[in-house]
matplotlib code that plots the C-alpha trace (Angstrom):
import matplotlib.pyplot as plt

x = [-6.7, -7.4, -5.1, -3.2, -2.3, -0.2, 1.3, 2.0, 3.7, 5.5, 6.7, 7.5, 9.5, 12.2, 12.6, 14.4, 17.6, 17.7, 20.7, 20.3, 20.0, 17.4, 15.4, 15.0, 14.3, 11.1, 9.9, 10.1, 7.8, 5.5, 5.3, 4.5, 3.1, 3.3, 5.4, 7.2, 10.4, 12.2, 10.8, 12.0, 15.1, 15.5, 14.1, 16.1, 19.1, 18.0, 17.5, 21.0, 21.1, 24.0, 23.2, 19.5, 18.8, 20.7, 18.3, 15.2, 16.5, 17.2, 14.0, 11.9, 13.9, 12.9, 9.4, 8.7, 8.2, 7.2, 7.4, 5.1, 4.8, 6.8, 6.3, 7.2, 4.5, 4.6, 3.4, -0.3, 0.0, 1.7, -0.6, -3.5, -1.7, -0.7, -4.4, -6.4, -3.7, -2.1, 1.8, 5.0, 8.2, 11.0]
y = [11.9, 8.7, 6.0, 6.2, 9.3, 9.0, 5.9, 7.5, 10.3, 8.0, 6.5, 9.3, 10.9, 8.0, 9.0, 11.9, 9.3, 8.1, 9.1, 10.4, 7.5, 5.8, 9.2, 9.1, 5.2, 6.0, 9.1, 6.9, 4.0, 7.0, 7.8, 4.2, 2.7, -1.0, -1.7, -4.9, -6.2, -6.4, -2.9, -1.3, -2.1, -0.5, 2.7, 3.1, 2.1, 5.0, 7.3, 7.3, 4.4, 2.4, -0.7, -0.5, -4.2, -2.7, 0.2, -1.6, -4.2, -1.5, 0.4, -2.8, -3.5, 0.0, -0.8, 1.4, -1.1, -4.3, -7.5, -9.2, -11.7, -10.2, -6.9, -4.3, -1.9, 1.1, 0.1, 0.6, 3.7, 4.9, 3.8, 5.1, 8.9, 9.0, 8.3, 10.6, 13.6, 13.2, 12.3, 13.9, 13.6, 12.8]
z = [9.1, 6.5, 7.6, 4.1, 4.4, 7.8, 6.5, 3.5, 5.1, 7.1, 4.4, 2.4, 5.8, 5.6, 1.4, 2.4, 3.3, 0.2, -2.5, -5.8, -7.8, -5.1, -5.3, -9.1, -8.6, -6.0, -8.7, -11.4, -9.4, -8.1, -11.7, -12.9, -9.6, -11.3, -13.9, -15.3, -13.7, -16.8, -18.3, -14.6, -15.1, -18.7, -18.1, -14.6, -16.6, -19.1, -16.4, -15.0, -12.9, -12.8, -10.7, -11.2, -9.6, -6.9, -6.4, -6.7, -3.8, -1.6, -2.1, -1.4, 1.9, 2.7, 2.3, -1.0, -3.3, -3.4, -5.7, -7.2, -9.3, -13.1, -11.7, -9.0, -7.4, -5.5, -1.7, -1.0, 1.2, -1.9, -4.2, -2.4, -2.2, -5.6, -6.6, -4.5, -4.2, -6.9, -8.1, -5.5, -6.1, -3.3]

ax = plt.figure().add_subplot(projection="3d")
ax.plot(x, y, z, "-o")
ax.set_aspect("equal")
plt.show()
């Protein structure tokens, strides 16, 4: 098995915890793997999400996302599913 794929699926097991608003959080970074901070924030607000600075803190903690510098981007694992199998949602 590719390396990504278990660490993906690792990953993936521990989005099953997640509430609703966290959920539609990690679909929307699968979705857009690296997007601008300040354009995260508006479309997870226009999604439904209440505290969306909130949301994105927790999914970084959790090792989903990560910062960078203006933007936030699906971890590589991630990254590297979404490309070669295709988009999931949690």
């Amino acid at each position: 098995m590719e390396e990504y794929l278990a660490e993906a699926s690792k990953i993936l097991d521990k989005a099953r915890s997640l509430e609703h608003e966290e959920k539609l959080a990690l679909n929307y970074f699968i979705e857009n793997v690296s997007v601008g901070d300040l354009r995260a924030v508006k479309d997870l607000k226009t999604l439904g999400i209440n505290a969306p600075e909130t949301v994105i803190k927790k999914l970084a903690s959790m090792g989903f996302i990560e910062r960078s510098e203006g933007c936030y981007n699906l971890v590589k694992p991630l990254r590297n599913y979404v490309m070669r199998r295709g988009k999931i949602r949690v």
